[in-house]
C-alpha positions as CSV (number, residue, x, y, z in Angstrom):
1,X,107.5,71.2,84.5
2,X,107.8,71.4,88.3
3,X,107.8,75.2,88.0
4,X,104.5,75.3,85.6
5,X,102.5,72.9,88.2
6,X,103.4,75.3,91.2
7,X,102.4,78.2,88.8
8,X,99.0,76.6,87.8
9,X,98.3,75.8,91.8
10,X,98.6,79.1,92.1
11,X,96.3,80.5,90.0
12,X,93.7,77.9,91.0
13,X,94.6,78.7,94.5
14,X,94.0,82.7,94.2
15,X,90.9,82.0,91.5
16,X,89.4,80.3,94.6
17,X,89.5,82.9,96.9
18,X,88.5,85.6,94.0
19,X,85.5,83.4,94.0
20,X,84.7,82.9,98.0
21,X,85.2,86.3,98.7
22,X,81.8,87.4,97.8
23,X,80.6,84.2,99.9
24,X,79.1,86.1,102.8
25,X,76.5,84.9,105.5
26,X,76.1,86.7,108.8
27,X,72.9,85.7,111.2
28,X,72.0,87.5,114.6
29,X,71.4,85.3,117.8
30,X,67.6,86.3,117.3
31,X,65.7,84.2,120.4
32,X,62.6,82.7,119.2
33,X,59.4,83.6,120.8
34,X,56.2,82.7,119.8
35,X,53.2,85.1,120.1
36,X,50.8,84.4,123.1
37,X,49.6,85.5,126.2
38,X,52.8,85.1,128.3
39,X,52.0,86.7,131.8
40,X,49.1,86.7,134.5
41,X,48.1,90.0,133.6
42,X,43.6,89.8,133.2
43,X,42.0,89.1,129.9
44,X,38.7,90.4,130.0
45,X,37.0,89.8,126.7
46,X,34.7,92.4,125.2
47,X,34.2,93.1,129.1
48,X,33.0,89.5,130.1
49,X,32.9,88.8,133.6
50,X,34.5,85.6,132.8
51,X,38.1,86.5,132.1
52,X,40.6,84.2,130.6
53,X,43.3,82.0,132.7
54,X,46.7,83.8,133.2
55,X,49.3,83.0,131.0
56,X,47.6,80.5,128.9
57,X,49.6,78.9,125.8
58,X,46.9,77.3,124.3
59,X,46.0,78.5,120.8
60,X,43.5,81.4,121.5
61,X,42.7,84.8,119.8
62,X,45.8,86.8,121.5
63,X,48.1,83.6,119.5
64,X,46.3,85.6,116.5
65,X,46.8,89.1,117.5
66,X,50.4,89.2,119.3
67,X,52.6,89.2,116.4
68,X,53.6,92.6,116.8
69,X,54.3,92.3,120.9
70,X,56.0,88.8,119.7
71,X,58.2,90.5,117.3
72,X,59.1,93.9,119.7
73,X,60.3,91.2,122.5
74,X,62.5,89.3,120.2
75,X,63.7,93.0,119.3
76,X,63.9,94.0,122.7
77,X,65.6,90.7,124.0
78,X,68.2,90.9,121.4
79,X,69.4,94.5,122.9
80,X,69.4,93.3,126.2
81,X,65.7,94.6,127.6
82,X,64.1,92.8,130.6
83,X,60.8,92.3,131.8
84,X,57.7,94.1,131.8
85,X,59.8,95.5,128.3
86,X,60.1,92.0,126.9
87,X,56.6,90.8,128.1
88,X,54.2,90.4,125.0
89,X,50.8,91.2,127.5
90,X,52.7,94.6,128.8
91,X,53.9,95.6,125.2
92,X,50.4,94.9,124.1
93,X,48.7,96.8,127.1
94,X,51.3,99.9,126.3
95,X,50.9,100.2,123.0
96,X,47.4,99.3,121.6
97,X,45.4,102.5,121.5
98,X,42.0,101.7,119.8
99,X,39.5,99.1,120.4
100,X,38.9,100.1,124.6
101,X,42.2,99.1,125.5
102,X,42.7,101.9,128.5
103,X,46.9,101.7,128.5
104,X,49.5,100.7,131.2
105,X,46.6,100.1,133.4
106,X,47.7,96.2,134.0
107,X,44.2,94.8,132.2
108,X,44.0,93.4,128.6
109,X,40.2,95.1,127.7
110,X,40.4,94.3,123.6
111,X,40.3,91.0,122.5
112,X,40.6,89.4,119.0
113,X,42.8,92.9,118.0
114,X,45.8,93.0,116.1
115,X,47.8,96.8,116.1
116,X,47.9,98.7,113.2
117,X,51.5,100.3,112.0
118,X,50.1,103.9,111.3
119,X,49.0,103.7,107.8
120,X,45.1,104.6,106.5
121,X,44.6,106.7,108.8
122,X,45.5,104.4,111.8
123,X,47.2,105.0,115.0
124,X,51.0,103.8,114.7
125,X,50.0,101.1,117.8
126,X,53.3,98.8,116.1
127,X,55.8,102.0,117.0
128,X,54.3,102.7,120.0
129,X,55.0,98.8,120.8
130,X,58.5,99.3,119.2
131,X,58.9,102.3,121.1
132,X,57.9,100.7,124.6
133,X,60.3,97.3,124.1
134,X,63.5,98.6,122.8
135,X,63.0,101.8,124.5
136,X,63.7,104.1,121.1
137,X,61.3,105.2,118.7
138,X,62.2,103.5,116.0
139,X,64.1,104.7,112.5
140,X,61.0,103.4,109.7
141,X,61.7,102.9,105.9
142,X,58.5,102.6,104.2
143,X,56.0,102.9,103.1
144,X,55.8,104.2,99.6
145,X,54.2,107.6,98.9
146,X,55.7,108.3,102.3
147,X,58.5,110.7,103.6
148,X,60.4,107.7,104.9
149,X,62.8,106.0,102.5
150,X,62.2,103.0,101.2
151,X,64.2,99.5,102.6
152,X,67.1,98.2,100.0
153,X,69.0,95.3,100.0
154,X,72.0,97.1,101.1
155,X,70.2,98.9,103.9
156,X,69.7,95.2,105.0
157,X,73.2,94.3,104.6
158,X,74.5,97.4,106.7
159,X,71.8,97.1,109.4
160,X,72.7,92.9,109.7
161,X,76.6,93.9,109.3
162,X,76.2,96.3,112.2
163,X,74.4,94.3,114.8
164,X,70.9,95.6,113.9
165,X,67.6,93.5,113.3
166,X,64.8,94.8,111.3
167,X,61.3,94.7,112.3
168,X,59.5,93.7,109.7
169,X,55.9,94.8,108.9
170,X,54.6,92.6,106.6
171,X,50.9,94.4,105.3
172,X,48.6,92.7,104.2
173,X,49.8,89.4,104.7
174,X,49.1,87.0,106.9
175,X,49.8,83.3,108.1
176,X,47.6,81.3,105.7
177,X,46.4,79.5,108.4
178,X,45.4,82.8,110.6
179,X,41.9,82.9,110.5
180,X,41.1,85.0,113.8
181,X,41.4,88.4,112.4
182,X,38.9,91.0,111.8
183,X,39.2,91.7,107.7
184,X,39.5,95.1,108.6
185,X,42.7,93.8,110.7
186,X,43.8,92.5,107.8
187,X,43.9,94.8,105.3
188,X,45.1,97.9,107.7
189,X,48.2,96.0,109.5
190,X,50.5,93.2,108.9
191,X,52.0,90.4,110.5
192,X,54.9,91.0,111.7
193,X,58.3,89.5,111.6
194,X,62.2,90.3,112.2
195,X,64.7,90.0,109.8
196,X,68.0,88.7,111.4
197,X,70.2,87.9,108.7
198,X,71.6,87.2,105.4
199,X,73.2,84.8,102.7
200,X,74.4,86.3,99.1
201,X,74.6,83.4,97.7
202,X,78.4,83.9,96.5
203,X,77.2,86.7,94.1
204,X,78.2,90.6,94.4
205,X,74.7,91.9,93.9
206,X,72.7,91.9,96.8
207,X,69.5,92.0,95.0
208,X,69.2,88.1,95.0
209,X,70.3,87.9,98.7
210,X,68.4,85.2,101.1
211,X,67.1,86.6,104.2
212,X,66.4,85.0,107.7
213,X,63.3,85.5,109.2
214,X,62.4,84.9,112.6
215,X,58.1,84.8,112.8
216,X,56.6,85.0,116.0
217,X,53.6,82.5,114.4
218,X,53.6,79.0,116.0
219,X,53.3,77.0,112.8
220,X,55.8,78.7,110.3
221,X,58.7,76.3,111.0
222,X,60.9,79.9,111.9
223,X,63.6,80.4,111.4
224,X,63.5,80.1,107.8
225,X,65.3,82.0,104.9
226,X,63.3,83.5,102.3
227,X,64.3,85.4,99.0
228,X,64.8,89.2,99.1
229,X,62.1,89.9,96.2
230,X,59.5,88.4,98.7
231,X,60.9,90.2,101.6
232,X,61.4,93.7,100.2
233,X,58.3,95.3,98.8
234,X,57.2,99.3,98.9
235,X,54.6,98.7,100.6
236,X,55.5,97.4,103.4
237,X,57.0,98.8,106.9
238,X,60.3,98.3,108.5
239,X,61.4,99.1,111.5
240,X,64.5,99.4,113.4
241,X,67.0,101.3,115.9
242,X,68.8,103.3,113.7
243,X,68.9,104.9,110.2
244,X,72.0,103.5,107.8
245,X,75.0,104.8,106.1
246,X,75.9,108.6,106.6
247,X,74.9,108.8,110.6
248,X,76.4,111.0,113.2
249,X,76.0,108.8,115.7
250,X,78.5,105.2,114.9
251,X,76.2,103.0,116.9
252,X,73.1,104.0,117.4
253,X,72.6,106.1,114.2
254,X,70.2,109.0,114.4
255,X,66.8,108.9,115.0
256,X,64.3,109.7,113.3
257,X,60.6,110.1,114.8
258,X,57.7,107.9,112.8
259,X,55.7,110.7,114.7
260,X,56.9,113.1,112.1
261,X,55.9,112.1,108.9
């Protein structure tokens, strides 16, 4: 009897970790910003001779329009960038290209613009922030009808498994409370977020993973974890510091240029 009890412990025992085994959660120390203006650099509006206070927190139109410098920072922070790389006014000031911004000149000339991410015909102003932050041009899966591939849940897993965050361009959509975009702003970009981890949720597939998102916008309770169906979508951009799986390089992957679609 003594014999059969130790027997059935051990089946229970190694039936247990069969079972936790495929129990896997791995988050990246991600530090939260939230988009604003964040430095003394000038804000003259639509060339007003009035411009705005330096380094203002107060919700304003570049609260509406930073996610993408937001998002970079985080990106850059996490890799161990400093300032003016991790400042959202400088990222914003050497990247945006459209609109009368005249770049790297120290002034913020556009107000009320969000950056597009290179798609219809638009300037890729969100890899050119990318670019400026982390200091790479960035690896980009996405979107469909593209010659980039397309983002799958195990791309996610490897990038997250590796030590990599994923920018994530999220077009189309928007805060539901945003409401100081152009609609042209819109429909052409996305807000941005990054994507700094995962949870399977003790099941081998990964397409029913949780993901955690870090959002730059001040009232969406980030960090949160969302489902991977509402992260993961071919239309949609992604960004990050490295291509996955077969690389030559075994940290920072090999890069591929956005510039050469």
């Amino acid at each position: 009897m003594r014999k059969l009890i130790i027997f059935l412990s051990a089946i229970i025992l190694v039936s247990s970790v069969s079972t936790e085994s495929f129990a896997t959660q791995k988050t990246l120390a991600i530090t939260q910003l939230w988009q604003h203006k964040d430095t003394n650099m000038i804000c003259i509006p639509g060339a007003s001779a009035a411009p705005h206070a330096p380094n203002h927190a107060l919700v304003c139109m570049h609260c509406g329009t930073y996610c993408a410098p937001a998002s970079c920072a985080m990106y850059a922070l996490f890799t161990g960038r400093g300032a003016p790389f991790i400042n959202q006014d400088d990222i914003y000031d050497n990247s945006k290209v459209l609109g009368g911004e005249i770049m790297g000149n120290g002034i913020l000339e556009t107000h009320a613009l969000g950056m597009y991410a290179g798609t219809a015909m638009k300037p890729p102003e969100i890899q050119n922030a990318f670019t400026y932050a982390v200091g790479i041009v960035p690896f980009q899966f996405g979107p469909q009808l593209t010659t980039n591939p397309l983002l799958t849940c195990s791309d996610v897993i490897w990038c997250i498994n590796t030590d990599i965050p994923i920018l994530w361009i999220d077009m189309g959509s928007w805060p539901q409370d945003q409401t100081t975009l152009p609609e042209e702003i819109i429909y052409d970009s996305g807000h941005c977020k990054i994507i700094a981890g995962y949870d399977d949720l003790d099941t081998a597939e990964c397409e029913d993973d949780m993901y955690l998102i870090y959002d730059p916008w001040p009232n969406s309770g980030s960090p949160y974890f969302l489902p991977g169906n509402q992260v993961i979508d071919v239309v949609d951009i992604y960004l990050s510091i490295t291509s996955v799986h077969g690389t030559d390089d075994d940290t920072w992957g090999k890069i591929k240029s956005i510039f050469n679609e």
